[in-house]
Each structure stands twice: as structure tokens, then as C-alpha cells.
C-alpha positions in Angstrom: -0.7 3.2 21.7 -0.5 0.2 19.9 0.9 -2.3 21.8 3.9 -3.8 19.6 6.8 -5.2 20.6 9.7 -3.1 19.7 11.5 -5.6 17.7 8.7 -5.6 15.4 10.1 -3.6 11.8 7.3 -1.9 10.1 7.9 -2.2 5.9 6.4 0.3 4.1 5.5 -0.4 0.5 4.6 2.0 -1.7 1.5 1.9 -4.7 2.0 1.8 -8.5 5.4 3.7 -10.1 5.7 5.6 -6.8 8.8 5.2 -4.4 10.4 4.4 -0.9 10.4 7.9 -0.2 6.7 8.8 -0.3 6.0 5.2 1.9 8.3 6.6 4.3 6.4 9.3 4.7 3.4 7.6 4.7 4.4 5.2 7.3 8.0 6.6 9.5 6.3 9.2 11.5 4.2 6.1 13.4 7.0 3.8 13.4 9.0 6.5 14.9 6.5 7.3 17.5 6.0 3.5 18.1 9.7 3.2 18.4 9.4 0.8 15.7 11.8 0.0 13.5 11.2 1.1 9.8 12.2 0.1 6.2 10.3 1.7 3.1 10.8 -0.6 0.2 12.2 1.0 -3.1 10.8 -1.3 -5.3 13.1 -2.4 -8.6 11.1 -1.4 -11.6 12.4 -4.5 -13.5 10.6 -6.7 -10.8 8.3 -4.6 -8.8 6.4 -7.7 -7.0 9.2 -9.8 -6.0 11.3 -6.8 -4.8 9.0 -5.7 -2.7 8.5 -9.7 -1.5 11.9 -10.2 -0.8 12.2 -7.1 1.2 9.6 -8.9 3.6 10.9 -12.0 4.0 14.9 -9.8 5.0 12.8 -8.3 7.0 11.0 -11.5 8.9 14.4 -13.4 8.9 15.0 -10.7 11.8 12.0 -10.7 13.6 8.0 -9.8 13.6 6.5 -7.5 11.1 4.0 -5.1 10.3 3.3 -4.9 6.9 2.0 -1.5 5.3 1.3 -0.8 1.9 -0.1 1.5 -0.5 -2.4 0.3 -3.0 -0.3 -2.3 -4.8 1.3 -2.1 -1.9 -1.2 -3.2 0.1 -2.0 -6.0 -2.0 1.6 -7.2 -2.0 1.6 -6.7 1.9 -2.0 -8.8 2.9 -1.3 -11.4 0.4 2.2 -11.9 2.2 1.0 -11.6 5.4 -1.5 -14.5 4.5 0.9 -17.0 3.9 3.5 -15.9 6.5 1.3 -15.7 9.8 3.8 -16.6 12.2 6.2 -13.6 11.1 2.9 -11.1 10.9 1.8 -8.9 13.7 -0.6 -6.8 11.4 -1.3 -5.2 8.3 -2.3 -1.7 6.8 -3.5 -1.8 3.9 -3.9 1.9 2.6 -6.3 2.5 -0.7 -6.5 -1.0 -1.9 -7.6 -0.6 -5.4 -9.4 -4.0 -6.7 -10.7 -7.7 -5.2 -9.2 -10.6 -7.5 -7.9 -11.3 -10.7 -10.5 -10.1 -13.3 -9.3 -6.2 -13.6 -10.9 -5.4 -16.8 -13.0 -2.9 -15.1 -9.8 -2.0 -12.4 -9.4 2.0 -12.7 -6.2 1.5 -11.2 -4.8 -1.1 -13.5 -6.2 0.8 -16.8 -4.6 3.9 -15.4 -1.0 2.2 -15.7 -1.2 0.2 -18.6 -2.7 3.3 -20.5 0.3 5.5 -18.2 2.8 2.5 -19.9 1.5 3.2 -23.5 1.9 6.5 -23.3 5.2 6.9 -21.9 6.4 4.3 -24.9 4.6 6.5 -27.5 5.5 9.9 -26.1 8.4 9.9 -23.7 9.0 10.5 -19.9 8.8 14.5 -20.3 5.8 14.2 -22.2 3.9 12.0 -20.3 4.9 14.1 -17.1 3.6 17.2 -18.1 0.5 15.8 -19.2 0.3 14.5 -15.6 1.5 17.6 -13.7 -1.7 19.3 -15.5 -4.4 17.0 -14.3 -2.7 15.9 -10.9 -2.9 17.7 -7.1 0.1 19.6 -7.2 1.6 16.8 -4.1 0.6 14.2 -5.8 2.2 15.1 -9.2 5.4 15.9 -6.9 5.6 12.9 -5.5 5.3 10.7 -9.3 7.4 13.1 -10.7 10.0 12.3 -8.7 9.1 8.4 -8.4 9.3 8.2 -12.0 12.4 10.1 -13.0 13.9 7.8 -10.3 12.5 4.2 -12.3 12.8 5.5 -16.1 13.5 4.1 -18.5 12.2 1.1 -17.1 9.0 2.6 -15.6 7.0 1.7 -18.0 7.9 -1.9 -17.7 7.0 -1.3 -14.0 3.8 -0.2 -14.6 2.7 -2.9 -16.7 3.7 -5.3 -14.0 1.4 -3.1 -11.8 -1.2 -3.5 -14.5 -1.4 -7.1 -15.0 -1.3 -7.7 -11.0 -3.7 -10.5 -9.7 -5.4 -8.8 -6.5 -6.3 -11.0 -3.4 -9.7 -12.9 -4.2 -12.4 -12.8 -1.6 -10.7 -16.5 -0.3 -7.5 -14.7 0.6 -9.1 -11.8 2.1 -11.1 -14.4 4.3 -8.0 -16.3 5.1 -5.8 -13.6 6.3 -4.8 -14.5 10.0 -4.0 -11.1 11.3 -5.2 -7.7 12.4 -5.5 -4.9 9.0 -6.8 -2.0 9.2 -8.3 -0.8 6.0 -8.0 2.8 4.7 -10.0 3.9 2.4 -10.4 7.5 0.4 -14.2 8.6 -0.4 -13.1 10.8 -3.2 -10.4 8.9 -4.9 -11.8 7.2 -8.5 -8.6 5.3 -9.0 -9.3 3.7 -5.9 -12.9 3.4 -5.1 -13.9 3.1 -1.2 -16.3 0.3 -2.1 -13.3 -1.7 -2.3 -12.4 -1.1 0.7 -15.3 -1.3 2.3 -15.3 -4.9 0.8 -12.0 -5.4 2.0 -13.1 -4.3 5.9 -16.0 -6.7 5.4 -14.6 -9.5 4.3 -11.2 -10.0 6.5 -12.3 -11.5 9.6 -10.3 -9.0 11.8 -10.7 -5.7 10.3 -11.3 -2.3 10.6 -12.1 0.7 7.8 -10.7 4.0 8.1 -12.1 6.9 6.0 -9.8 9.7 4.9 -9.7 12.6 1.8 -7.3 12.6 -0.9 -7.0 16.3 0.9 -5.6 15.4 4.1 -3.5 12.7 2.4 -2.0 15.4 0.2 -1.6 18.0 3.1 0.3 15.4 5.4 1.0 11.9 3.9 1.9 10.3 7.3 -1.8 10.5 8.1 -2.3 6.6 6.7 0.4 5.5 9.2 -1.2 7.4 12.0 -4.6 6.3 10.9 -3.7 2.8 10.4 -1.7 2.5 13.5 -4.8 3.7 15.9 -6.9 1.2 13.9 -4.9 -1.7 14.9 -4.5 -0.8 18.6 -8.5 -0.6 18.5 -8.3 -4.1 17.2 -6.3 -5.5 19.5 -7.9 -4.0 22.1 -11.1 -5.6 21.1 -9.4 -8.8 20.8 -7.6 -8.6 24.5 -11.1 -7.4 25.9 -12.9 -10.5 23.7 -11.1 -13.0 25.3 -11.2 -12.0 29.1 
């Protein structure tokens, strides 16, 4: 068990054009068996970033936090963690897509301005079919519900998504707390040498490996996943200093 104080809130954000509800299901069930308190963070398509910040800082005004996030997620979550240690008890940063601001080459960031374009050009219906037909079936049930819920503004959303500065190598260096690192072998949007960058880099970190299968089959494996990573490193950190 990870030991956490039980006033500590875990806030769950989730990745690009997705929604509070798959976070929650990401994160809840290891909140829940924490006895954590839990917030999943519906972000506001019009301001995707700084809804997602504010819901942080409500939730440090009332006590510690773990931050958990889903590739922007993620991002949103270390970078606030940096520059908020004393409110931080850890991080889990699940699939982080990208290291810094240059994202020409980002697969994650093409993906949603190119999602963006389309959805302008073609429509919501349009754009969903296309993406039911190339998509798992959970993970086109999970954005077809996501972006039903943001239109008409998902697309406004997603470029906000796309033009995202991710953490530089300085930030990751700089982060003061425990993350654990998840990263999917066999996702292209979000390639695992970024997270292995991201485990290597952070001076308290761990990598996790996981399939894009056993996130589809049961989403709440990254909380589970990133909640045993953390107790491992702060384990090591108790038995490091005794």
C-alpha cells in the first residue's frame, strides 16, 4: 500500500478531447482502495489547460495532492507539480506523449491538429465514423462519447492540445516529487521512448510498461499500476535514508 495520508485528493486528468469520465476510471478504483479522495477533471474545451490548472490549485487550497494524468494530462500534472512542491505528494504520469516545445515530429500533436481540420471540414458525425473504423472498439467508445460531450468546441480543444509546450528535459529534472511513469509498448501516438526518457530523466522515477490491450480491457489498470509504482518509490526513499 502506498502510504498516503488520507487527506491527500488524487485529481485525475484526462489526455487530448477525452473526458472526466474515462480519468475516473483510469484513476477512482486506486483512490477508492487508497481511501483517497478523488476528483476527475472535465476539462472546458474553450480552455483545456487552464481548466484543468485551476482544478489543481481548488484542489491544493484543501490539502496534499496526487496528481494523475493522461497524456496531456500528464503533462499538465508534472509541470504543476514542479512548481507547486509543497502541495505535491506524487505524480502519475500515464503515456506522456512528447519532451519540450518543438512538436513538429509529435504524433500526438499532428494527430489533433489534423483531428481539428477535419472535424472543421467534415463535421462531428463524419469525423466519428471515420474514427470508429480505425479505433479499438473501447477506445472509439470512450472519444465518441468525450467528443459529443465538447462539440462544437472540440475542435478548438484539440488545437489547444496541439500547440501544447511539453515539459523540457530542465523541468523533468527539476520535478521535486515521486512519478511513476507508464508507458505503452505498442502505442504510436505515444511512443514508449518517451517515457523511457521521462523515467530517466526525473530524478525520482519509476517506468511502468503496459499494452494498449490491458488498458482497453480494464482502464483502471494505470491507477493501479501507478499507485504500486509510487509505494515502491517511497519505499526506496524510507529504506535510503535509514
Amino acid at each position: 500500500m502506498l502510504r498516503t495520508p488520507p487527506q491527500v485528493t488524487v485529481v485525475a486528468l484526462p489526455g487530448t478531447g477525452s473526458d472526466a469520465d474515462f480519468a475516473a476510471r483510469a484513476f477512482g478504483p486506486a483512490a477508492a482502495a487508497h481511501g483517497l479522495e478523488f476528483l476527475a477533471v472535465e476539462p472546458d474545451p474553450k480552455a483545456v489547460i487552464a481548466s484543468c490548472t485551476a482544478a489543481l490549485h481548488t484542489a491544493a487550497a484543501r490539502g496534499p495532492v496526487l496528481a494523475a494524468g493522461i497524456s496531456l494530462g500528464a503533462a499538465i500534472a508534472l509541470r504543476w507539480a514542479t512548481g507547486h512542491r509543497d502541495a505535491v505528494v506524487g505524480v502519475i504520469t500515464a503515456l506522456p506523449a512528447w519532451t519540450g516545445p518543438e512538436t513538429t515530429s509529435c504524433p500526438a500533436a499532428l494527430s489533433a491538429s489534423a483531428t481539428a481540420g477535419q472535424l472543421r471540414a467534415d463535421g462531428l458525425d463524419a469525423v466519428i465514423a471515420r474514427m470508429r473504423a480505425s479505433s479499438p472498439a473501447w477506445l472509439a467508445e470512450a472519444l465518441t462519447q468525450s467528443w459529443r460531450g465538447q462539440w462544437p468546441d472540440l475542435p478548438q480543444a484539440l488545437d489547444e492540445a496541439a500547440a501544447y509546450s511539453w515539459p523540457t528535459v530542465e523541468e523533468l529534472a527539476a520535478c521535486p516529487v515521486p512519478v511513476a511513469v507508464i508507458g505503452a509498448g505498442d502505442d504510436p501516438v505515444h511512443p514508449i521512448a518517451v517515457a523511457e526518457e521521462w523515467a530517466a530523466t526525473l530524478p525520482t522515477a519509476g517506468l511502468c510498461r503496459i499494452t494498449l490491450d490491458e488498458l482497453g480491457a480494464n482502464p483502471a489498470v494505470l491507477g493501479h499500476t501507478g499507485f504500486t509504482e509510487l509505494h515502491r518509490l517511497s519505499t526506496e526513499k524510507v529504506s535510503a535514508t535509514t
